[in-house]
N, C-alpha and C positions, 0 to 999 in steps of 0.2 A: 550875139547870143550871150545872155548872163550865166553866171552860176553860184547857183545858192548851196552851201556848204549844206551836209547832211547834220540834221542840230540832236543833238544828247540824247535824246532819248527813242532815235530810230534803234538802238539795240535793245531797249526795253519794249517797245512796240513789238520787232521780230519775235523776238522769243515769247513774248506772248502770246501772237499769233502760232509759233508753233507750238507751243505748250497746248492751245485748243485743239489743233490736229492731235496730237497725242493721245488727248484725251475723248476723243471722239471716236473712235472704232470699237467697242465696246461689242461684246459679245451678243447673241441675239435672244431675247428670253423665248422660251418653249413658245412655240403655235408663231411667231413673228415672221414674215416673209422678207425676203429681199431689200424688196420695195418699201418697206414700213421700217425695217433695217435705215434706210437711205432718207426717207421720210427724218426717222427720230432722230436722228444723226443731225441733219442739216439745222433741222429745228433746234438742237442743245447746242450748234456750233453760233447760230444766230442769238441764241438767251445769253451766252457766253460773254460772247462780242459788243451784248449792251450793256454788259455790267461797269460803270461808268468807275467802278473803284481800280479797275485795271487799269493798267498799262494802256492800253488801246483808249484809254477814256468812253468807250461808249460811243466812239462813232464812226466804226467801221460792221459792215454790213456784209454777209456773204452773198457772191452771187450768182455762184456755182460749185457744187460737190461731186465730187467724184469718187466710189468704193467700189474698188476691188470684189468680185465674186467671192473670193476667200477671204476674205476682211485685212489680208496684208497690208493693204496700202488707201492710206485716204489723201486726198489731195483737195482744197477748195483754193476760190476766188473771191479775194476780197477786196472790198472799195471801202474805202477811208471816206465817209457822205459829210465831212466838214469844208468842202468846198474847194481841196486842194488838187483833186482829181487823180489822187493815190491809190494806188491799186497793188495786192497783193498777191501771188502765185503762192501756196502755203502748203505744203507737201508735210505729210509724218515721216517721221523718220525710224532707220531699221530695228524691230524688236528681236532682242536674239532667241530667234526658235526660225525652226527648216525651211518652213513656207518665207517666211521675208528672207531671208538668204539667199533663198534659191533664185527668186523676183527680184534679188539684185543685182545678180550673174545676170541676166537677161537683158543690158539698159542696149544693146548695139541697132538693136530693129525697132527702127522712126516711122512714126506715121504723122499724115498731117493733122494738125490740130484747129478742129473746127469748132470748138464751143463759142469762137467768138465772129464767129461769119467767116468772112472771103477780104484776110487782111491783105494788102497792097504787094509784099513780099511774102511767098509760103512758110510757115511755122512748123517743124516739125518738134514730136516730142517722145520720148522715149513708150513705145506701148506697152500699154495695162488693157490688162482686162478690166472693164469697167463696169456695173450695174447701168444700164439709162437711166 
């Protein structure tokens, strides 16, 4: 088995991807539901992620989002589509007000984690309320 060092600019890449979770839970404008919440979300995390002048260069792709009912917590999955078969788990991180606080007292109760099928070993991951 080889091993390829991690090169310069996986810390620029990260923080870029969490800087787009950050910036992705945005409040919902009057008449917006849930679902259209989760919809515009996903879709500005994807316009994001091609913008080739970041960090990320423009070729990572989301490929699953997840919000929270209360908008505390956004989490997506992203693949890196240049070939390298990179994959990101990208969680926001705590805003200081009560609801993300209290959601993060909560991390003890695991459930399995299915958004990627029936992996070989079970995956559990701390439960969220999630939007489908």
């Amino acid at each position: 088995m080889s091993y390829e060092p991690l090169g310069s600019s996986v810390p620029q890449v990260a923080m870029t991807l969490a800087a787009i979770a950050a910036t992705a839970a945005t409040p919902r404008p009057s008449g917006e539901t849930l679902a259209e919440q989760s919809d515009r979300i996903f879709l500005g995390i994807n316009q994001q992620l091609a913008d080739s002048s970041l960090a990320t260069g423009g070729t990572w792709m989301s490929q699953w989002m997840g919000l929270s009912a209360d908008n505390a917590n956004v989490v997506y999955l992203a693949k890196n589509t240049d070939g390298s078969n990179t994959f990101a788990v990208v969680i926001r991180g705590t805003v200081a007000n009560v609801t993300d606080i209290l959601d993060d007292l909560d991390v003890g109760t695991v459930v399995p984690f299915t958004a990627v099928g029936s992996p070989p070993s079970p995956v559990s991951v701390s439960k969220v309320r999630l939007i489908p």
